[in-house]
Residue frames relative to the residue before (quaternion, step in Angstrom):
aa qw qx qy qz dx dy dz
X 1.0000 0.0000 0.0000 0.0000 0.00 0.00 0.00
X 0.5925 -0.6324 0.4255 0.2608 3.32 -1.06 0.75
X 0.5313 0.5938 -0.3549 0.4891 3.97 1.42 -0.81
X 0.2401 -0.7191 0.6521 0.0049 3.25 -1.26 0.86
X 0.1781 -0.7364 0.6163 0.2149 3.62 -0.48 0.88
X 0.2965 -0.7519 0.5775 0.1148 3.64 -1.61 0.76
X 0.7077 -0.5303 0.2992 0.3584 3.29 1.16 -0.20
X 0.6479 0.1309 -0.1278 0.7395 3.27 1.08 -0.71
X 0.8179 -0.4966 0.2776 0.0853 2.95 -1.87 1.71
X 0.8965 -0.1726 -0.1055 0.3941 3.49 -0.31 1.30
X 0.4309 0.6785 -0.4590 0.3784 3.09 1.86 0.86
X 0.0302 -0.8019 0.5966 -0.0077 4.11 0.05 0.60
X 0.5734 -0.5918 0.5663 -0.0178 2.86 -1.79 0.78
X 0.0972 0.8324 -0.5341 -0.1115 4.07 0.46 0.16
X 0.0308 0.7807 -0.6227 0.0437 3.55 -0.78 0.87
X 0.3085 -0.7758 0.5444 0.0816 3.56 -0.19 1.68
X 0.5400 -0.5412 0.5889 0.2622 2.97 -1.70 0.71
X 0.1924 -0.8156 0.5358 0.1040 3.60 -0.77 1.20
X 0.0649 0.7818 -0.5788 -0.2226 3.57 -0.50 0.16
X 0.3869 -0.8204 0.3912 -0.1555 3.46 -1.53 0.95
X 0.5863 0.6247 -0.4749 0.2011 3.45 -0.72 0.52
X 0.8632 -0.2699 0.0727 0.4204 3.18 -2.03 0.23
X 0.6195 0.4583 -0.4050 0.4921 4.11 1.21 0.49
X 0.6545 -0.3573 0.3640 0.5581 3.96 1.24 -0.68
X 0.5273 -0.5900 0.6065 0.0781 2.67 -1.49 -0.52
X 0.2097 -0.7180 0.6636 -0.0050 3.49 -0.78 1.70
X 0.2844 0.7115 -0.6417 -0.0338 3.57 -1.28 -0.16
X 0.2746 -0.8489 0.3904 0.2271 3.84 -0.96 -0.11
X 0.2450 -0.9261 0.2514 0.1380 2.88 -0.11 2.10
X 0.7909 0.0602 -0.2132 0.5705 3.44 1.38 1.12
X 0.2378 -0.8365 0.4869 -0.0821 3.66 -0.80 1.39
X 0.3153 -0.7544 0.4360 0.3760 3.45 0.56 0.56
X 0.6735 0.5476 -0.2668 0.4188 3.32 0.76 -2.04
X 0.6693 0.4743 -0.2817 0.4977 4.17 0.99 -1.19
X 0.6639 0.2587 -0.4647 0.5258 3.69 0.55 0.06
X 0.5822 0.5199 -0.5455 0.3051 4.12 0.10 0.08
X 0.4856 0.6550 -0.2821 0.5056 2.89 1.25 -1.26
X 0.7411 0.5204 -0.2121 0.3672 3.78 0.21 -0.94
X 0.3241 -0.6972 0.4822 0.4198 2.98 1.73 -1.35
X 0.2632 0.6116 -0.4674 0.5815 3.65 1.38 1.05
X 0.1783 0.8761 -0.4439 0.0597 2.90 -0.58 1.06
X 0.2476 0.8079 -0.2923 0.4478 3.40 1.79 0.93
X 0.4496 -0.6911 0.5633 0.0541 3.05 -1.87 1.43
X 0.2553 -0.8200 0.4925 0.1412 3.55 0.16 0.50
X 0.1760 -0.8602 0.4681 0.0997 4.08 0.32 0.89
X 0.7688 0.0952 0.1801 0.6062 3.45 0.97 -1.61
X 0.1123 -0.8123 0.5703 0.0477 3.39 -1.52 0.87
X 0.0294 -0.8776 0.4762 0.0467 3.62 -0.33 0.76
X 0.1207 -0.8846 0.4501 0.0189 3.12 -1.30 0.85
X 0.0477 -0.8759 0.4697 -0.0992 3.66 -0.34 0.99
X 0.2998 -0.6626 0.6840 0.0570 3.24 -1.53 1.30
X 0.0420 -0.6605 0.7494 0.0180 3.40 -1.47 1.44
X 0.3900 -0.5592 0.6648 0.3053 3.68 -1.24 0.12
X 0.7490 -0.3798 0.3515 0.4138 3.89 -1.27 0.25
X 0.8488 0.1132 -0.1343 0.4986 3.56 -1.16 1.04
X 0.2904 0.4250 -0.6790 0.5235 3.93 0.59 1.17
X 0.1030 -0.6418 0.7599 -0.0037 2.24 -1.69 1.18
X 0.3550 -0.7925 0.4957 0.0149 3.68 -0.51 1.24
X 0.9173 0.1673 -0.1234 0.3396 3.67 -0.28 0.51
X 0.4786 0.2464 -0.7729 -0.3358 2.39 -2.20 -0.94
X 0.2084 -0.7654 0.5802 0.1847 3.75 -0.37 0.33
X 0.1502 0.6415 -0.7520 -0.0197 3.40 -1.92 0.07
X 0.3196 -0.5977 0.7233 0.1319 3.00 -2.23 -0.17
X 0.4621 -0.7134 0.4881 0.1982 3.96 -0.24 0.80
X 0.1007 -0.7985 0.4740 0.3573 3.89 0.01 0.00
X 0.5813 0.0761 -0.7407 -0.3282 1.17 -2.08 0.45
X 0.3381 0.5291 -0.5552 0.5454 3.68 1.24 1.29
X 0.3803 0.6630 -0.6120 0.2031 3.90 0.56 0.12
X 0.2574 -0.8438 0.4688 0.0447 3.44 -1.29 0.93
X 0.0257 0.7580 -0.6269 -0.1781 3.78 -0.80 0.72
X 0.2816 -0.7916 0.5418 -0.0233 2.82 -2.17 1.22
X 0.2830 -0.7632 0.5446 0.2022 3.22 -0.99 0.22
X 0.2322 -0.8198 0.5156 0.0906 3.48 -0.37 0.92
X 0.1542 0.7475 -0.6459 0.0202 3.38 -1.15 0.15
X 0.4288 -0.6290 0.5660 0.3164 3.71 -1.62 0.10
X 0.0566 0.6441 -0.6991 -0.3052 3.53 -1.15 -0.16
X 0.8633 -0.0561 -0.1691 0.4722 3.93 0.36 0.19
X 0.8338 0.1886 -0.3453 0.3872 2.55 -1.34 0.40
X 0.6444 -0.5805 0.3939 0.3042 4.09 -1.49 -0.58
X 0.2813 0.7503 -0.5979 -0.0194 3.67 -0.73 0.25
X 0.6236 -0.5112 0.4778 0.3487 3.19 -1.94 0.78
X 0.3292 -0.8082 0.4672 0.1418 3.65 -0.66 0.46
X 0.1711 0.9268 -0.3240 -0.0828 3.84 0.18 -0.02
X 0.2069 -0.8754 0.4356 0.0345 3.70 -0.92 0.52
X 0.0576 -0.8223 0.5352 0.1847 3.50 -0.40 0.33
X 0.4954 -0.7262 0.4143 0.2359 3.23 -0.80 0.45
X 0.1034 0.9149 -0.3865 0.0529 4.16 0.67 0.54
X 0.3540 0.6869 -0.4996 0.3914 3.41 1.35 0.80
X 0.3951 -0.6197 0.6261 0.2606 3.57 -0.73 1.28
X 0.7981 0.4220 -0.0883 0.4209 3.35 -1.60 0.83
X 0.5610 0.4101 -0.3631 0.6206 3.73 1.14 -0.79
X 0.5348 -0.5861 0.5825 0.1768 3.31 -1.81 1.27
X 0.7365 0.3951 -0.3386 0.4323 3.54 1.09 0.20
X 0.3243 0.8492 -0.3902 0.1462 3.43 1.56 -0.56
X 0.7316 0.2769 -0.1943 0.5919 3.80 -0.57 0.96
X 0.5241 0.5823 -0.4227 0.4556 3.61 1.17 0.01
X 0.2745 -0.6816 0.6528 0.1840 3.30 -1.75 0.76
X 0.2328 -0.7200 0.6514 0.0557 3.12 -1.37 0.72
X 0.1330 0.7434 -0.6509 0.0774 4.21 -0.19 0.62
X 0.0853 0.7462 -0.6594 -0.0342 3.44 -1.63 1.00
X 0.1993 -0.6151 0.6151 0.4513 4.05 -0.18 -0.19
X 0.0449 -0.5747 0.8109 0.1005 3.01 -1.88 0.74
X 0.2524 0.6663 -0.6977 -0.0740 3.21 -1.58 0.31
X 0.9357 -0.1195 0.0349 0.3300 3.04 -2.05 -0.31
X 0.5812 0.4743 -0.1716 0.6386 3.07 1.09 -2.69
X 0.8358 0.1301 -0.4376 0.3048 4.08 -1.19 -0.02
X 0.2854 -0.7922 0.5122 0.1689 3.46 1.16 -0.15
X 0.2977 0.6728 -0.5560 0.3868 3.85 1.18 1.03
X 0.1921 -0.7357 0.6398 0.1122 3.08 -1.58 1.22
X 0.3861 -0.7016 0.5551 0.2248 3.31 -1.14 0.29
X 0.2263 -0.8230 0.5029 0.1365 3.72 -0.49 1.10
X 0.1893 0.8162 -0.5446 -0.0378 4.05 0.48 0.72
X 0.4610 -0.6324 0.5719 0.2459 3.35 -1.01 1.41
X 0.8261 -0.2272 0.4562 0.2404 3.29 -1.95 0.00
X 0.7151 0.3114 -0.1704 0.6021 4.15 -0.02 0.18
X 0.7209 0.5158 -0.3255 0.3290 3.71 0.63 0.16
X 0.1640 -0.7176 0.5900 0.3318 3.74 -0.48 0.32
X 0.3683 -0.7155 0.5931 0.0248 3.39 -1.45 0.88
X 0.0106 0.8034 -0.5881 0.0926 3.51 -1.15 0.61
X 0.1046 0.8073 -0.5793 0.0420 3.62 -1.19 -0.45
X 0.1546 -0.7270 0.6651 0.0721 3.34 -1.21 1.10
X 0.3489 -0.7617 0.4924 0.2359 3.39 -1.24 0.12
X 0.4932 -0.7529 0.4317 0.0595 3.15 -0.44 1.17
X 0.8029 0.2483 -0.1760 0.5125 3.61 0.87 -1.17
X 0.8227 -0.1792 0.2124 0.4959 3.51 -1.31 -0.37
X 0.6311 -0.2393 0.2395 0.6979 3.32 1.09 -1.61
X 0.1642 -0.7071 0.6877 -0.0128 3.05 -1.76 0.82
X 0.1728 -0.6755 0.7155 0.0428 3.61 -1.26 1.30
X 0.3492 -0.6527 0.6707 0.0470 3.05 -0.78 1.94
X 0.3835 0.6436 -0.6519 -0.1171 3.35 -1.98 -0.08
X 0.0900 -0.8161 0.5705 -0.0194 2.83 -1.20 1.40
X 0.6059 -0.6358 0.4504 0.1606 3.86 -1.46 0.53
X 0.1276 -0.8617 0.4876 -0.0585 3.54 -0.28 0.61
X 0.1110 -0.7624 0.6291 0.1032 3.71 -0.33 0.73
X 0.8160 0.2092 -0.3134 0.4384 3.85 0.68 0.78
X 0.5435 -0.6279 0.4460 0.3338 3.69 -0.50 1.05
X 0.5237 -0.4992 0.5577 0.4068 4.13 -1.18 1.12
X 0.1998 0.5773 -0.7817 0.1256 3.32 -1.85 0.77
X 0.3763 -0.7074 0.5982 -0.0123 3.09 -0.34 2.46
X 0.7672 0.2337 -0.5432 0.2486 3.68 -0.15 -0.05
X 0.4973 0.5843 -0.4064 0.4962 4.01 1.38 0.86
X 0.4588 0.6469 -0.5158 0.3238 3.84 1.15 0.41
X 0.0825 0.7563 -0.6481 0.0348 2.96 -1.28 0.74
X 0.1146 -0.9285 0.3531 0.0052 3.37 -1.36 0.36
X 0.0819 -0.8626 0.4365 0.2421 3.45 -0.16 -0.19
X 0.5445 -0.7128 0.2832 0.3395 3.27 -0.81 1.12
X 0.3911 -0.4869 0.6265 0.4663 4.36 -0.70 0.68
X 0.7972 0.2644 -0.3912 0.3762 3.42 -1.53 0.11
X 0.3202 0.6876 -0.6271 0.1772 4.19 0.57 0.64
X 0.2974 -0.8226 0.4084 0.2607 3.71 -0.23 0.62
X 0.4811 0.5982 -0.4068 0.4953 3.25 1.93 0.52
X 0.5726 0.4902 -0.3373 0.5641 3.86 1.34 -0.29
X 0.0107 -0.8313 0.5364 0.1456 3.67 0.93 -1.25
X 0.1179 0.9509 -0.2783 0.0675 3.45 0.90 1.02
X 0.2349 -0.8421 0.4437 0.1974 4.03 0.04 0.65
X 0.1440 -0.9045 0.3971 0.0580 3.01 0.19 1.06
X 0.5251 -0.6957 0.3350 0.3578 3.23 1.77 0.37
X 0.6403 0.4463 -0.2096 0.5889 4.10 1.23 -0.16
X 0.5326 -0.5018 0.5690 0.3751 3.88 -0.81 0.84
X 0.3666 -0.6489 0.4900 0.4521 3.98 -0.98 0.64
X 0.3490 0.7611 -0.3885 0.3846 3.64 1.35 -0.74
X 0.6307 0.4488 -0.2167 0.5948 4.04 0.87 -1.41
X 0.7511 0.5349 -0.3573 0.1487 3.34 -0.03 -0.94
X 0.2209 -0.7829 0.5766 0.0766 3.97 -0.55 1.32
X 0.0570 0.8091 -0.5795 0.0790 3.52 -0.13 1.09
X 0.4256 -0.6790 0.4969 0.3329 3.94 -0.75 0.68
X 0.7971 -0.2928 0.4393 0.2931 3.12 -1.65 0.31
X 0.7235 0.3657 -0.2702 0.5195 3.77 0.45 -1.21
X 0.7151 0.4857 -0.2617 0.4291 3.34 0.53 -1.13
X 0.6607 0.3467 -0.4040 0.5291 3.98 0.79 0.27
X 0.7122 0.4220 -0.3768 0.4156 3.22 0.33 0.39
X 0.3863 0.6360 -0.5034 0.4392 3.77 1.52 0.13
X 0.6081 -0.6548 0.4139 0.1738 3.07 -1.34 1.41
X 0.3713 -0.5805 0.5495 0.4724 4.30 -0.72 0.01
X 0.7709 -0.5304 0.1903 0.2971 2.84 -1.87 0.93
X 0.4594 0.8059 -0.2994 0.2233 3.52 1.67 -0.88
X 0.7661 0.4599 0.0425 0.4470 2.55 1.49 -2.01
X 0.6749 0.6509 -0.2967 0.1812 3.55 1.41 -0.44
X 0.4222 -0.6560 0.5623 0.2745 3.90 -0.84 0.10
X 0.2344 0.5426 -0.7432 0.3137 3.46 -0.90 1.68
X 0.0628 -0.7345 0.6727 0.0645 3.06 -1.88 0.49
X 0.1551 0.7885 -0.5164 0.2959 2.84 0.75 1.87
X 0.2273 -0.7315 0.6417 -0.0372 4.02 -0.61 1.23
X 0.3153 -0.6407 0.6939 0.0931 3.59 -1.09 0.92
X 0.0872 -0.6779 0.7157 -0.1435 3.19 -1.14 1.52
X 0.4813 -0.6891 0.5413 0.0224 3.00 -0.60 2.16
């Protein structure tokens, strides 16, 4: 199967089957019928896509439920350090970090269930993120936690010196301090 397990509970890895040669390369970077099969079992509603230049840093994001959102990440250029936090109450990982690089050249997606804040720096020159969503944005459910909690002690893979972070996103609270009502469901 194409689903990589990561260790902590319903976070997966998708690594398509590429096919190749001396013209490129086809592959398919999402199959409804190949995630059931997997035991994926998700409607995908909305897809977004974004372009960061080197050293954005992007998150922690959420959605509150019942507007919480899973996603499917992927690169189309360039590289970036991906990250997750686990925030399911009850989950044997809860408070755990989870970091992979996706980009373009491995074409690895990152499968991040519901209950997770989400984030991402960019690593190359520029990177065009796009990622899948099985629930429609609903800004009054954001929440966050601020990248620099020294209880997460994250490596974002970028000098902090590099690191372009918005305005909203410095003022998101550490993880100690945040509001979610997110329950692990075994």
């Amino acid at each position: 199967m194409p689903f990589i397990e990561t260790g902590i509970p319903d976070l997966l890895i998708y690594e398509p089957v590429v096919h190749g040669d001396h013209r490129g390369y086809f592959f398919e970077s999402y199959n409804a019928n190949t995630f059931r099969e997997g035991g994926v079992n998700i409607v995908f509603v909305q897809d977004n896509q974004a372009r960061s230049s080197y050293g954005v840093l992007r998150g922690l994001h959420f959605q509150r439920e019942p507007y919480a959102q899973t996603k499917l990440i992927r690169v189309l250029e360039g590289a970036i350090l991906d990250v997750v936090v686990d925030l399911r109450k009850g989950s044997p990982a809860y408070g755990k970090v989870y970091t992979i690089e996706l980009s373009a050249e491995n074409k690895r997606q990152l499968l991040v269930p519901k209950g997770f804040a989400h984030g991402y720096s960019v690593l190359s020159e520029t990177a065009e993120v796009m990622y899948k969503c099985d629930q429609f944005y609903h800004k009054a459910s954001e929440g966050g936690i601020i990248y620099n909690d020294p209880a997460l002690a994250i490596d974002w893979g970028i000098p902090s010196a590099a690191a372009k972070v918005s305005e909203k996103d410095l003022v998101l609270p550490v993880l100690a301090n945040c509001e979610h009502n997110f329950v692990y469901k075994s």
